[in-house]
C-alpha positions in Angstrom: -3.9 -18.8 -12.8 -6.1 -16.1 -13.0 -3.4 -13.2 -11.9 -1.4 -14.2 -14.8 -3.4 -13.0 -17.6 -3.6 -9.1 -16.3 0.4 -9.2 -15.2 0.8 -10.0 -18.9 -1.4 -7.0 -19.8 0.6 -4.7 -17.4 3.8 -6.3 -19.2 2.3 -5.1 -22.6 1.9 -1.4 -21.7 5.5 -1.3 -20.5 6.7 -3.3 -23.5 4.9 -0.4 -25.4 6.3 2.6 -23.6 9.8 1.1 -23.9 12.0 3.2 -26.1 15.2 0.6 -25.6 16.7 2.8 -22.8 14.1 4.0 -20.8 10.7 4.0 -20.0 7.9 7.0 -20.9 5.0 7.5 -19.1 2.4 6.8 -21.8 3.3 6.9 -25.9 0.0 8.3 -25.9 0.8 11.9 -24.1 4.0 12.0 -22.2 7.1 11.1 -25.1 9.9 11.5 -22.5 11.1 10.2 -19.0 9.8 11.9 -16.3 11.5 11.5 -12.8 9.8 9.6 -9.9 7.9 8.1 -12.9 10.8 5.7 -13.9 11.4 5.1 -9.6 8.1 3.4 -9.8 8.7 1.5 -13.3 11.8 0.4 -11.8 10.3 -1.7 -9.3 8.1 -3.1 -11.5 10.6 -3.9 -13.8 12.8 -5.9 -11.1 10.0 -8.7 -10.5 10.9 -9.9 -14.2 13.7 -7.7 -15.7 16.3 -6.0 -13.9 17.9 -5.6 -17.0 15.6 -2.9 -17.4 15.3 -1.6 -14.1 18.6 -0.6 -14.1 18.9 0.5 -17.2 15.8 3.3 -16.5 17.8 4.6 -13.4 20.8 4.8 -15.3 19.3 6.8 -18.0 17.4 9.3 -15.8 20.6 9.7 -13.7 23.0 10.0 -16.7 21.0 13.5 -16.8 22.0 14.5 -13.2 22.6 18.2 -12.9 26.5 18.8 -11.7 24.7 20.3 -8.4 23.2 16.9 -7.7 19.8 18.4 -8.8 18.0 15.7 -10.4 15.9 16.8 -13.2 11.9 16.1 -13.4 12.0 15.4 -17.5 15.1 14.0 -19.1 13.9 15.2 -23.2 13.9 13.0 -26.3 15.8 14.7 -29.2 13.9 12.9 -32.0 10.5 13.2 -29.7 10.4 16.9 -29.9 7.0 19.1 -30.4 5.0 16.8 -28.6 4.6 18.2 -25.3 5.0 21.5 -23.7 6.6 22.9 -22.3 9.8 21.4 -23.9 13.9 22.5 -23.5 13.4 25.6 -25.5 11.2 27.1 -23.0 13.3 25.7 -20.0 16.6 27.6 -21.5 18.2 25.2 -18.6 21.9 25.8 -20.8 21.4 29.1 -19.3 22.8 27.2 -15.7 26.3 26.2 -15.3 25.2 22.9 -13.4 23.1 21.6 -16.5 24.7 18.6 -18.2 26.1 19.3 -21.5 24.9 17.7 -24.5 21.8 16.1 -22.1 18.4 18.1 -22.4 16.2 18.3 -19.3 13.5 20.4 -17.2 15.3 23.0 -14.7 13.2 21.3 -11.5 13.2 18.1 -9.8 10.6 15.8 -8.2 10.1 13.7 -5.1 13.2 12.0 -4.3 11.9 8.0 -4.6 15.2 6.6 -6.0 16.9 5.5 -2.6 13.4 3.4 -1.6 13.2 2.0 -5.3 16.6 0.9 -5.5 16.2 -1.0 -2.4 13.0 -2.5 -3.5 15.1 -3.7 -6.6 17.4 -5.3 -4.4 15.3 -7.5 -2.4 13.3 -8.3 -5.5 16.6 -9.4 -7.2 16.8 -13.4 -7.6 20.5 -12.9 -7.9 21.2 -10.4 -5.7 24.8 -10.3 -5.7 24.8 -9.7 -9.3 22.8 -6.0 -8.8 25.9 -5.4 -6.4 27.9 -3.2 -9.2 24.8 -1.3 -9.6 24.2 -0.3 -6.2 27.6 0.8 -5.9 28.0 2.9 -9.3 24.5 4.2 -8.1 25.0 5.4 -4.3 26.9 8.0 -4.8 24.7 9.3 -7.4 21.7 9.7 -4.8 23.9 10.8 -2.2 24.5 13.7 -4.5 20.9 14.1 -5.1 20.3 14.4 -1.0 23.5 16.5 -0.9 21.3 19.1 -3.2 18.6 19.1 -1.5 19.7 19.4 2.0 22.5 22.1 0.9 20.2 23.7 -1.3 16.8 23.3 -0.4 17.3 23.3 3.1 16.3 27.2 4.7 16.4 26.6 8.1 19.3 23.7 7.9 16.2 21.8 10.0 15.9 18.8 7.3 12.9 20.1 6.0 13.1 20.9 2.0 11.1 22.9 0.0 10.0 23.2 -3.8 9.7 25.7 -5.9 7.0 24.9 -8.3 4.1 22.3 -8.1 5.0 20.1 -10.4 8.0 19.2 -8.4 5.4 18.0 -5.7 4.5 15.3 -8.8 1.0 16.4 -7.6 0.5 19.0 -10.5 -2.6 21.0 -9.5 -3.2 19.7 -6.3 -6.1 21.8 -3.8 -3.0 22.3 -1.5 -1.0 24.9 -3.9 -4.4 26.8 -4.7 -3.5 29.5 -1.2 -0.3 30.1 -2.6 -0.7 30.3 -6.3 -3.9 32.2 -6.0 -1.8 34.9 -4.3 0.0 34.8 -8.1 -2.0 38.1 -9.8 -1.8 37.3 -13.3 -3.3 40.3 -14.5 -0.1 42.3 -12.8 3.0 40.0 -14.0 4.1 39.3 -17.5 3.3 35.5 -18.5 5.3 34.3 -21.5 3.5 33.0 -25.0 2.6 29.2 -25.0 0.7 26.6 -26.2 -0.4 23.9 -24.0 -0.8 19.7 -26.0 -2.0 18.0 -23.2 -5.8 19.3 -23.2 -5.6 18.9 -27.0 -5.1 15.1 -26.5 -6.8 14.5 -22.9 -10.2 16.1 -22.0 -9.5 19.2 -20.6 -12.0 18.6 -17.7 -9.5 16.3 -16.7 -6.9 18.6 -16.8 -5.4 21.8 -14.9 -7.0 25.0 -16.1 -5.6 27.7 -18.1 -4.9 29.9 -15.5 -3.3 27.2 -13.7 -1.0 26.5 -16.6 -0.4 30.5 -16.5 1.0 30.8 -12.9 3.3 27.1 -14.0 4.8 28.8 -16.4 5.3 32.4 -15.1 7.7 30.2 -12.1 9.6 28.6 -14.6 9.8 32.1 -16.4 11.3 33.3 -13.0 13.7 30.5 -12.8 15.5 30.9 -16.4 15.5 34.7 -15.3 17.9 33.9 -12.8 19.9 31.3 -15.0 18.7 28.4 -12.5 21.2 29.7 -9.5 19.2 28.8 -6.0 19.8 30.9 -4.2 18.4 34.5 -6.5 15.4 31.9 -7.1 14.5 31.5 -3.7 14.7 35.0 -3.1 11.9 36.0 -5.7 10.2 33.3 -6.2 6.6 33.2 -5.0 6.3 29.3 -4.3 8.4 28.6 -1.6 6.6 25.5 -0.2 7.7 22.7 2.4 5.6 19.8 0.9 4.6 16.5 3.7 4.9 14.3 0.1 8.4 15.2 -1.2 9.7 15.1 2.5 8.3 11.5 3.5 9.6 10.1 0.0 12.8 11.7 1.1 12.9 10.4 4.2 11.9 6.5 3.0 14.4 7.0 0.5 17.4 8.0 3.3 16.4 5.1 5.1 17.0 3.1 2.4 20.3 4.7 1.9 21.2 3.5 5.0 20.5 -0.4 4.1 22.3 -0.3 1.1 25.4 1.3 2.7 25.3 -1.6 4.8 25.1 -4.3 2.1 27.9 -2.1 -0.1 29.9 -1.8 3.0 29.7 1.8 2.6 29.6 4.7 5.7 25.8 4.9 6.3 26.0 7.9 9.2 25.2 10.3 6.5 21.9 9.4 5.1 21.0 8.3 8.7 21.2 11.8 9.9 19.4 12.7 7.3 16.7 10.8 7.8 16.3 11.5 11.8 16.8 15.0 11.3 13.7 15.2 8.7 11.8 12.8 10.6 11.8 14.9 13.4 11.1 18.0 11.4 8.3 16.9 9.4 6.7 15.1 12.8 7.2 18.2 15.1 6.4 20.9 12.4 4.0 19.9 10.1 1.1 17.6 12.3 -2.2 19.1 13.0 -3.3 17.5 16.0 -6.4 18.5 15.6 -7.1 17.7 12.0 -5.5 14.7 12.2 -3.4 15.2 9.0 0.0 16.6 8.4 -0.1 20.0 6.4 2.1 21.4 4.1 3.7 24.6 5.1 4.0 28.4 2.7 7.3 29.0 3.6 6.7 32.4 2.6 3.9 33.4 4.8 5.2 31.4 7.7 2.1 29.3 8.1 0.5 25.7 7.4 -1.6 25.0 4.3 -4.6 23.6 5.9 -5.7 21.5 2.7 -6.2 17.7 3.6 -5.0 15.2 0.5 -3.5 12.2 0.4 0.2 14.1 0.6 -0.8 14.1 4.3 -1.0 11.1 5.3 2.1 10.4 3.6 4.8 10.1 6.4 3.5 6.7 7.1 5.2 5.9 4.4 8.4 7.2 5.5 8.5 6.4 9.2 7.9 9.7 9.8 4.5 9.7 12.4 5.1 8.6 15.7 2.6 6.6 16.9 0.1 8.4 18.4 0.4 10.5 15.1 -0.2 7.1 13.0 -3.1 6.6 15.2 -4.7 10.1 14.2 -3.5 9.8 10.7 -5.5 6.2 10.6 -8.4 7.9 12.1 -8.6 10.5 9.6 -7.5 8.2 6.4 -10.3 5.7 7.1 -13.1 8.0 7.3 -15.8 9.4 4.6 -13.2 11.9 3.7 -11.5 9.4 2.1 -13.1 6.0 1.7 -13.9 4.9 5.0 -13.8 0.9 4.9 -16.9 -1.0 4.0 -18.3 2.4 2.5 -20.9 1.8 -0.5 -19.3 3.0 -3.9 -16.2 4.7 -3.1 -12.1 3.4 -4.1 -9.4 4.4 -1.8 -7.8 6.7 -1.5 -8.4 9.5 -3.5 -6.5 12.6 -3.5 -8.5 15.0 -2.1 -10.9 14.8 0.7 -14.0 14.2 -1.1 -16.5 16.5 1.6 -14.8 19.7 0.0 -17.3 21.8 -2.1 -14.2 21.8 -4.9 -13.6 18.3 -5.1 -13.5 16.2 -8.7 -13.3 12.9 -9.1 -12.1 13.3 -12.8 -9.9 15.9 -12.5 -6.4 15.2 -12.1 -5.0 15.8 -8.7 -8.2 17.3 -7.4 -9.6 14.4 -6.4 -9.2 10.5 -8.5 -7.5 8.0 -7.5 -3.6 7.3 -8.3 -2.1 4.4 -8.3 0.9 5.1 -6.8 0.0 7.6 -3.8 -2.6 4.0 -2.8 0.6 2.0 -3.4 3.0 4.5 -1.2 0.2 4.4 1.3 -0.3 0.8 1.0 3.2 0.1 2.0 3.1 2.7 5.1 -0.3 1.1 6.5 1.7 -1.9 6.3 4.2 -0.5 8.0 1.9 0.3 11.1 0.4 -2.3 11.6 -2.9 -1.4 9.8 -3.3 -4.8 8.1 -7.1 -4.4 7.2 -7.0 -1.1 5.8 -3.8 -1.7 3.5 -5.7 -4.6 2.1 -8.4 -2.2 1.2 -5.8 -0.2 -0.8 -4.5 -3.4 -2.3 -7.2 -4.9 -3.6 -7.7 -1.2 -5.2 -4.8 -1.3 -6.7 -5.5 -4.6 -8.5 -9.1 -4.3 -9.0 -9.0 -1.0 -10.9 -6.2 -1.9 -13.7 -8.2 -5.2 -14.2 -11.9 -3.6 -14.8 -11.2 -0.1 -16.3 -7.6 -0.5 -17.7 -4.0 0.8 -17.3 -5.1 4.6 -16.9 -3.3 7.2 -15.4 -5.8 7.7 -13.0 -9.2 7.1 -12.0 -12.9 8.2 -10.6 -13.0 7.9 -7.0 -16.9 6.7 -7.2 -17.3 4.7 -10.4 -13.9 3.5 -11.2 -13.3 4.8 -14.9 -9.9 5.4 -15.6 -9.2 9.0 -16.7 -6.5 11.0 -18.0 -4.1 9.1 -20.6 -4.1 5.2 -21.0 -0.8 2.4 -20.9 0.4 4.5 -18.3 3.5 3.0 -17.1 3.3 3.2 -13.7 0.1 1.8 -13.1 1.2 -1.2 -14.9 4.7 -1.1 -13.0 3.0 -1.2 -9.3 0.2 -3.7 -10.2 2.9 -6.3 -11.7 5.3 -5.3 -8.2 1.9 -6.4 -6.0 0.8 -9.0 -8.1 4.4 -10.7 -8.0 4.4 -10.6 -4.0 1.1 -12.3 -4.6 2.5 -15.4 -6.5 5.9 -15.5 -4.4 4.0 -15.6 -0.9 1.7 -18.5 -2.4 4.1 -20.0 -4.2 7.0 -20.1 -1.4 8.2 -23.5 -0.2 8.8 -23.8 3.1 11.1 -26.7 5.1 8.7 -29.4 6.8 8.9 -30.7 10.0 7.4 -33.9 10.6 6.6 -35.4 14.6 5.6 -38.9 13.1 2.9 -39.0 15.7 0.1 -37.2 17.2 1.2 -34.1 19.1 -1.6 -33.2 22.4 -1.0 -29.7 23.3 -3.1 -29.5 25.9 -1.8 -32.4 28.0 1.0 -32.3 30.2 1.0 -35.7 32.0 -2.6 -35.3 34.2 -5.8 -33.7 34.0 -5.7 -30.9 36.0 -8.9 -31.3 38.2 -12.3 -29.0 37.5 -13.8 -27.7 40.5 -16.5 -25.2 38.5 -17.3 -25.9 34.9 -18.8 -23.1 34.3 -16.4 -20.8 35.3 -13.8 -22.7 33.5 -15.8 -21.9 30.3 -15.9 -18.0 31.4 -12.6 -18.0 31.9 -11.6 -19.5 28.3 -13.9 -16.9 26.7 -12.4 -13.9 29.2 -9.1 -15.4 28.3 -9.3 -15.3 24.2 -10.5 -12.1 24.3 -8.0 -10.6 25.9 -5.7 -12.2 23.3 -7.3 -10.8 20.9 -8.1 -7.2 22.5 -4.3 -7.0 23.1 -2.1 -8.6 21.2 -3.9 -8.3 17.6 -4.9 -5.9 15.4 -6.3 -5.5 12.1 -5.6 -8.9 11.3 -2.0 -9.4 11.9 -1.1 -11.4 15.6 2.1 -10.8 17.6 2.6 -14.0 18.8 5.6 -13.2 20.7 3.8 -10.9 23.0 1.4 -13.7 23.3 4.3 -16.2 24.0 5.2 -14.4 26.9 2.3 -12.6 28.6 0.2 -13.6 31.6 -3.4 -14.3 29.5 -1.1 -16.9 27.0 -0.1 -18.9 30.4 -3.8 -19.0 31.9 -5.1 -20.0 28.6 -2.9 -23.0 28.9 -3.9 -23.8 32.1 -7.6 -23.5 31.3 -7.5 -25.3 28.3 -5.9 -28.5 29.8 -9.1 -28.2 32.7 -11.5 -29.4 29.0 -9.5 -32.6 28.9 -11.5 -34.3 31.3 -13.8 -36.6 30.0 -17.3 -35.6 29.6 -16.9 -32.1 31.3 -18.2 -30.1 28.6 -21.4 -29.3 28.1 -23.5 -26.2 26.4 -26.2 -24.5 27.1 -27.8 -23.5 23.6 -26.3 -24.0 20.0 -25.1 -20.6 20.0 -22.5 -21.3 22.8 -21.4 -24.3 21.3 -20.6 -22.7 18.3 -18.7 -20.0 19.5 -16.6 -22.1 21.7 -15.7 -24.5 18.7 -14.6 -21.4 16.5 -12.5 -19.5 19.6 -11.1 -22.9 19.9 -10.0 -24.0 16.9 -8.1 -20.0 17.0 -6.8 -20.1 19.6 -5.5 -23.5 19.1 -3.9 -22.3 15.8 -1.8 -19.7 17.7 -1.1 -22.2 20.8 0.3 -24.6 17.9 2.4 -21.7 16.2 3.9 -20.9 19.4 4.8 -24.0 21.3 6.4 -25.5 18.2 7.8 -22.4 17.2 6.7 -21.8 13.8 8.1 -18.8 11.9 6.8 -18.7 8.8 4.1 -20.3 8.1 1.8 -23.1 9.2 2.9 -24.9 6.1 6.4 -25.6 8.0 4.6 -28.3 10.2 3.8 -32.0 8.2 -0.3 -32.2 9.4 -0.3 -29.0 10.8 -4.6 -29.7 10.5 -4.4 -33.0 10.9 -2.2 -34.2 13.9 -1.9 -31.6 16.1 -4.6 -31.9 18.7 -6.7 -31.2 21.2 -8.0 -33.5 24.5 -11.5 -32.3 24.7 -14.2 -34.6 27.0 -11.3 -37.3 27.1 -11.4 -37.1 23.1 -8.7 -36.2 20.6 -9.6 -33.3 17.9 -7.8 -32.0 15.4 -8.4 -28.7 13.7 -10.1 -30.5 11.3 -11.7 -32.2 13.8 -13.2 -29.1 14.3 -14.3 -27.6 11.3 -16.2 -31.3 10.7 -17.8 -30.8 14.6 -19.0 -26.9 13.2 -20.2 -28.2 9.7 -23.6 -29.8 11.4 -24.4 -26.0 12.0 -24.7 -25.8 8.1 -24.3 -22.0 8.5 -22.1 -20.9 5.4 -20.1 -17.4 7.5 -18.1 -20.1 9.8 -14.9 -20.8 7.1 -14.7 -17.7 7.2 -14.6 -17.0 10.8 -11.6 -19.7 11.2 -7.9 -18.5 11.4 -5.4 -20.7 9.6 -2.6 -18.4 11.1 -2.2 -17.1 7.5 -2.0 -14.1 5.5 -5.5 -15.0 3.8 -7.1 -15.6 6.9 -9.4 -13.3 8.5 -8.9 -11.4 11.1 -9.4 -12.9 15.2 -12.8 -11.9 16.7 -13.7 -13.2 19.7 -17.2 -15.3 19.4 -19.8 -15.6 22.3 -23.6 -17.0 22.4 -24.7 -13.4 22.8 -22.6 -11.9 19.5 -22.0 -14.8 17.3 -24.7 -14.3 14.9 -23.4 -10.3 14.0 -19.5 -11.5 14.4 -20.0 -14.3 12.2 -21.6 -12.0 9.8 -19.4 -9.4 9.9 -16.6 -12.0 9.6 -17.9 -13.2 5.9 -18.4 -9.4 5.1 -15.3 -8.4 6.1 -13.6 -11.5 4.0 -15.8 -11.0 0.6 -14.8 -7.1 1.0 -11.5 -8.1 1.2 -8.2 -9.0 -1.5 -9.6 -12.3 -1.1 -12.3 -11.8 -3.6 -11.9 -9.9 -6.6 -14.9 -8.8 -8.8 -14.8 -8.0 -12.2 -18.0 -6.8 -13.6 -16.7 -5.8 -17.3 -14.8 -9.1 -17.4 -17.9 -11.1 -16.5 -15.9 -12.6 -13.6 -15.1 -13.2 -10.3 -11.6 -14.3 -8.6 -12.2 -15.8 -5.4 -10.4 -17.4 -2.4 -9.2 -20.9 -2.3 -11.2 -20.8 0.7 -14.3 -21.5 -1.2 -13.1 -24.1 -3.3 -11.7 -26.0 0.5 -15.7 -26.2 1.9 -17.8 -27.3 -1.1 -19.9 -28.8 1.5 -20.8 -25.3 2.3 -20.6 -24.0 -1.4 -22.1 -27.0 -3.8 -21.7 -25.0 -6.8 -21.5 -21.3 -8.3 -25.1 -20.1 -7.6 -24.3 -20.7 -4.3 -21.2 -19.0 -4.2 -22.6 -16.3 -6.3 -25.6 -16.1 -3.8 -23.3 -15.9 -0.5 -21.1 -13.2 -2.4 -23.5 -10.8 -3.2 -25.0 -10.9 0.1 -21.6 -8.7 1.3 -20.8 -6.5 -1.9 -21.5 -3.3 -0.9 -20.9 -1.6 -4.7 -24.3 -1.2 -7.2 -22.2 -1.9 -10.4 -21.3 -5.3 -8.8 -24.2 -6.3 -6.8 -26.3 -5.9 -10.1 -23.6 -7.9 -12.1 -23.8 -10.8 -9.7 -27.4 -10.6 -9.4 -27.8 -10.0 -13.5 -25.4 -11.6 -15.0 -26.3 -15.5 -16.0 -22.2 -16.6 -17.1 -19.8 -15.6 -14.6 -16.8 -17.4 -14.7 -15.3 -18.2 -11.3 -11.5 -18.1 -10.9 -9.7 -18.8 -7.9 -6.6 -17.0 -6.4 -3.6 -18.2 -5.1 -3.5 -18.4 -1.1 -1.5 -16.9 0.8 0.2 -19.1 3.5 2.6 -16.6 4.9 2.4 -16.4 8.8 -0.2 -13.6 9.8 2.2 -11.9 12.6 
């Protein structure tokens, strides 16, 4: 399978930062552990070796502060001189909380351990075996929370602050540019160093000098004051309340609480913790009007109105209520940040990309990361927004598979920038890539009828007074459906089960069993009521025989379950054989399997079918469904494709239909330049779409 090669690829650049107890970023420019770094690799680890996803939290925890402070670099001893700056310009023995004998950083990062040792959980085959490790590792982050709510905690409101950018994990974000400007280098003594990093990486890719400057003159305050908070937060300059950090830490108490419940531990803690920030972050940090959350200068008692991707970031935690999720959508899925079908951009990057100062090469100031997509991926999901967090996955898996495991990458072209192998990349593309295969792959328990199975008969044909009012109503009736009880692909059908349009629908339905009722008035009218038929017939089958899964659970789901239509019996395939004598290629892809790889409903008419069914195949080629790899020389498509040859006889064909709906120039011109493309196809996904 075509997924398999590249998850072997990702496996290579972790087998390559692997120094037999934990994980580095990249051999190539970061030779120690870094904090939320080994969160991510930890998940990718448990798809295939929980060995070492334990192993990497262990490590970094081993090197937990006595405070609870957990520290953003744990150092290598033997991988000394590599990177700056290193322990001897952190002094952090000067603090009575450092560990002894361990060497590490004298800040922290985003608190992701909680969430990622959830996510190894449920990815654990054998999950009563990772038992001992939840339990040794609880109280570990407990501690960690305990630090920063005791410590970091001002206004005892939930909502932290950090005291240097790089705790943010977004180095030289736009967002910190207000408060370290106000940083007067010219006025304040900035200790003697040498920066590595823009010896090894281009330094257009890097922070600046005088960004480096104001880094270091914070730390310089910080071993001043021999790490103690509290003399820190009085002089320090960078007193920020960051949207990131706090919707990491509120996923990760939420998580806490679910794993208190499987250890059988007291989860009223953690839960406090996370309605407390919730509320916080929701009622303190939201610009109504901009649509964004903002971080806040704690210091000059006002919001940081810079929009990055750190704003949108409580829909990751469960932060935004809903009317704020709506907004945040709003604001995510616009030119600012990729808007969806927009020519030649990758979502999200980092920094809205209308600003005079943004970069799409340089570091946080604008490129794409893989794991703020991922975070965000996971909190789209989490709303509801089904079409837009397929956008970010097939980001996430497209870029690692044309440009390679960077560390980032150009929001407009793709390129992958900053250091390659970089662990987390590879980590995250193996943890999507594995829900992939298991959601294809899954088994499910048949049910077999052992006969035909009419839904739309219940004894007698209800009599037809007015056929064409019957027809309105069937085409009134599946709209409302879908105006109200879909969205962006996913279907709640027990909303459907139970509301007043479902029951109608029924009703209406069972009024086309009468023979030779039917009749059309142009093609275009036929053809929309065959395709709102056959969907609306998927979700009428889910329903009545109470499917839960997927449609797979049901022996000739497509086959024997049926509709009495002008006194004869149709299947769903039935169906798609009726809409084949059309011959118009954009119907497969207008049909709703009730899956995961389907589309999403539209409701079809005579008067719209021709721009639906368009935007149905556009929608579909733009989507995970269909993966193009110029620099590979290939394209990985849909099962879909391969299940109506009639449509697609063979690859010019497919090529052709494809390229009608790619909306990038690199691609378009590969597909319409390129004479040997191999064609791959991708597993489907037969997971129930609600």
């Amino acid at each position: 399978m075509p997924l398999r090669d590249y998850i072997e690829k990702a496996k290579e650049v972790l087998d390559k930062n692997w120094t037999g107890e934990y994980t580095v970023p990249s051999v190539h420019l970061y030779p120690h552990q870094w904090n939320w770094d080994s969160g991510f690799i930890a998940i990718g680890y448990s798809r295939y070796n929980m060995e070492r996803a334990t192993r990497e939290l262990l490590h970094l925890f081993e090197a937990q502060w006595k405070n609870g402070m957990l520290p953003q670099i744990v150092f290598n001893k033997n991988a000394l001189g590599r990177y700056f700056p290193e322990p001897d310009f952190w002094q952090t023995d000067l603090s009575p909380n450092a560990p002894k004998n361990v060497l590490t950083s004298g800040i922290t990062m985003p608190p992701i351990h909680g969430y990622a040792v959830l996510k190894m959980y449920e990815n654990a085959r054998e999950k009563d075996r990772l038992i001992p490790f939840l339990k040794f590792i609880y109280p570990k982050i407990i501690k960690l929370h305990e630090y920063l709510y005791l410590e970091r905690n001002p206004d005892d409101n939930g909502l932290i602050y950090i005291r240097h950018p790089w705790e943010s994990g977004m180095d030289n974000s736009p967002m910190w540019d207000p408060v370290l400007n106000r940083i007067d280098i010219t006025k304040v003594k900035i200790p003697e160093f040498e920066r590595k990093d823009n010896k090894i990486i281009d330094p257009e890719q890097r922070p600046k000098d005088i960004d480096y400057k104001r880094y270091i003159y914070l730390v310089d305050i910080f071993r001043k004051n021999r790490y103690d908070e509290k003399k820190i937060f009085e002089e320090c300059p960078f007193i920020v309340i960051d949207p990131l950090f706090n919707s990491i830490l509120c996923a990760s108490n939420e998580a806490l609480v679910q794993i208190a419940d499987i250890i059988k531990e007291d989860y009223k803690k953690p839960e406090e913790w996370f309605l407390m920030t919730a509320r916080a972050v929701r009622d303190n940090l939201f610009s109504s009007e901009k649509k964004i959350f903002f971080a806040y200068d704690y210091i000059q008692k006002e919001l940081i109105e810079v929009e990055t991707a750190a704003g949108f970031m409580p829909l990751f935690g469960g932060i935004a209520s809903t009317q704020q999720a709506l907004k945040l959508y709003e604001h995510l899925d616009s030119l600012s940040f990729c808007r969806l079908g927009e020519k030649n951009c990758f979502a999200i990057p980092n920094y809205d990309k209308k600003k005079k100062d943004f970069s799409p090469h340089n570091y946080w100031r604008g490129p794409v990361w893989i794991n703020i997509n991922w975070m965000l991926y996971q909190g789209l999901l989490r709303y509801k927004f089904k079409q837009k967090a397929e956008h970010l996955e097939i980001t996430i898996m497209e870029l690692p598979m044309r440009f390679g495991f960077y560390e980032y990458f150009d929001s407009f072209t793709g390129k992958g920038y900053g250091t390659k192998d970089f662990s987390w990349t590879a980590a995250l593309f193996i943890d999507l890539a594995y829900d992939m295969y298991e959601k294809s792959e899954k088994k499910w328990e048949t049910r077999s009828f052992g006969k035909e199975i009419i839904l739309n008969i219940n004894g007698e044909h209800l009599p037809v007074e007015d056929v064409e009012e019957i027809k309105k109503d069937f085409f009134c009736l599946t709209g409302k459906i879908i105006e109200k009880y879909t969205r962006n692909g996913t279907v709640n059908y027990d909303a459907i089960r139970l509301s007043p349009e479902y029951k109608l629908l029924q009703n209406t339905i069972s009024k086309f069993a009468n023979k030779d009722i039917l009749k059309f008035d142009s093609k275009e009218e036929e053809m929309a009521f065959w395709i709102n038929l056959y969907n609306m017939m998927v979700i009428d089958a889910i329903i009545r025989l109470n499917i839960q899964g997927s449609v797979k659970e049901i022996e000739g789901f497509f086959t024997n379950i049926k509709y009495r239509i002008n006194g004869k019996d149709y299947s769903l395939d039935d169906i798609r054989e009726i809409l084949r004598k059309f011959g118009d290629k954009r119907v497969p892809f207008a049909l709703v399997k009730g899956t995961n790889s389907s589309p999403p409903l539209r409701l079809f008419t005579k008067k719209n079918i021709k721009s639906k069914l368009n935007s149905a195949a556009r929608d579909f080629i733009r989507s995970p469904e269909v993966i193009i790899l110029p620099e590979e020389k290939k394209i990985l498509i849909s099962e879909l494709f391969r299940w109506n040859e009639h449509y697609f006889k063979d690859k010019d064909e497919i090529i052709n239909f494809i390229k009608k709906y790619v909306k990038d120039d690199t691609k378009r011109e590969f597909l319409d330049k390129e004479d040997d493309i191999e064609i791959r196809y991708l597993l489907y996904d037969w997971t129930l779409n609600g």
